[in-house]
N, C-alpha and C positions, 0 to 999 in steps of 0.2 A: 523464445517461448518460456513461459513459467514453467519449473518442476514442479511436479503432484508433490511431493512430499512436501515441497516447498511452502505450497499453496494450502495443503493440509496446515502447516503452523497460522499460515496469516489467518483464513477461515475459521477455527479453535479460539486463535486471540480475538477476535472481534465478535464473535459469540460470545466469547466468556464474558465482552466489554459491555456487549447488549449494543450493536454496532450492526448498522444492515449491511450486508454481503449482497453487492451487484456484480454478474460477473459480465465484462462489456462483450459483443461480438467482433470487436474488431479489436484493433492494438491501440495502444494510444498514444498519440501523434508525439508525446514529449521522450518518448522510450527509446531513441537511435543508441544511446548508449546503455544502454540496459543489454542489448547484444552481442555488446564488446565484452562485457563482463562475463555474461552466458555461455561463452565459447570454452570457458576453462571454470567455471565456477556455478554448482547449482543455483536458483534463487529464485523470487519471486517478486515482479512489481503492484504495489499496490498502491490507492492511493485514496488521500481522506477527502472525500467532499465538501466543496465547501457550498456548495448550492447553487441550482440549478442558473440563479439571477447573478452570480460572479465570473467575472470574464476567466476566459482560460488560462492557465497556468503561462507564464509567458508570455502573454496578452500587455499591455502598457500600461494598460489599467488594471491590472491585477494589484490587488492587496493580501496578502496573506492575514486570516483572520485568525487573529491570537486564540480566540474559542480553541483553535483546533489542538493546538500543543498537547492538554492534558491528553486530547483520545488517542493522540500521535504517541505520547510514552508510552499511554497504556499498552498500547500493541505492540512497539518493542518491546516491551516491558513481558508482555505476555510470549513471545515469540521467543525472547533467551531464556526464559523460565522453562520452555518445553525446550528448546535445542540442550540445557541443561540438563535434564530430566527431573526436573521438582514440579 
């Protein structure tokens, strides 16, 4: 499970990025180890889409689209700005 506060920073950075915030109803399939982490460490998964017509993450035919890099720092970028307090 994602932490609220957690999810507070992701939601903030991707606002401030001008980024749409979809929150899914179910979990999502590539996360098995997102749970090992969680057991001793708050945090929050997120993830950048890459559009509806690219196969899933994982998938054989997956290509990671370079597009996404900058919005991907932005959000770290935004996410240790607040965990820092600036």
């Amino acid at each position: 499970m994602n932490d609220d506060s957690c999810n507070g920073f992701v939601i903030k950075a991707a606002r401030d990025n001008n980024l749409e915030v979809l929150k899914l109803d179910k979990p999502i399939k590539f996360g098995e180890d997102f749970g090992f982490y969680t057991r001793d460490y708050k945090a929050s998964l997120f993830g950048l889409g890459a559009g509806e017509e690219s196969p899933p993450l994982h998938h054989v035919d997956y290509d990671f689209p370079d597009d996404l890099l900058e919005s991907g720092m932005e959000m770290f970028k935004g996410i240790i700005a607040q965990t820092l307090g600036q």
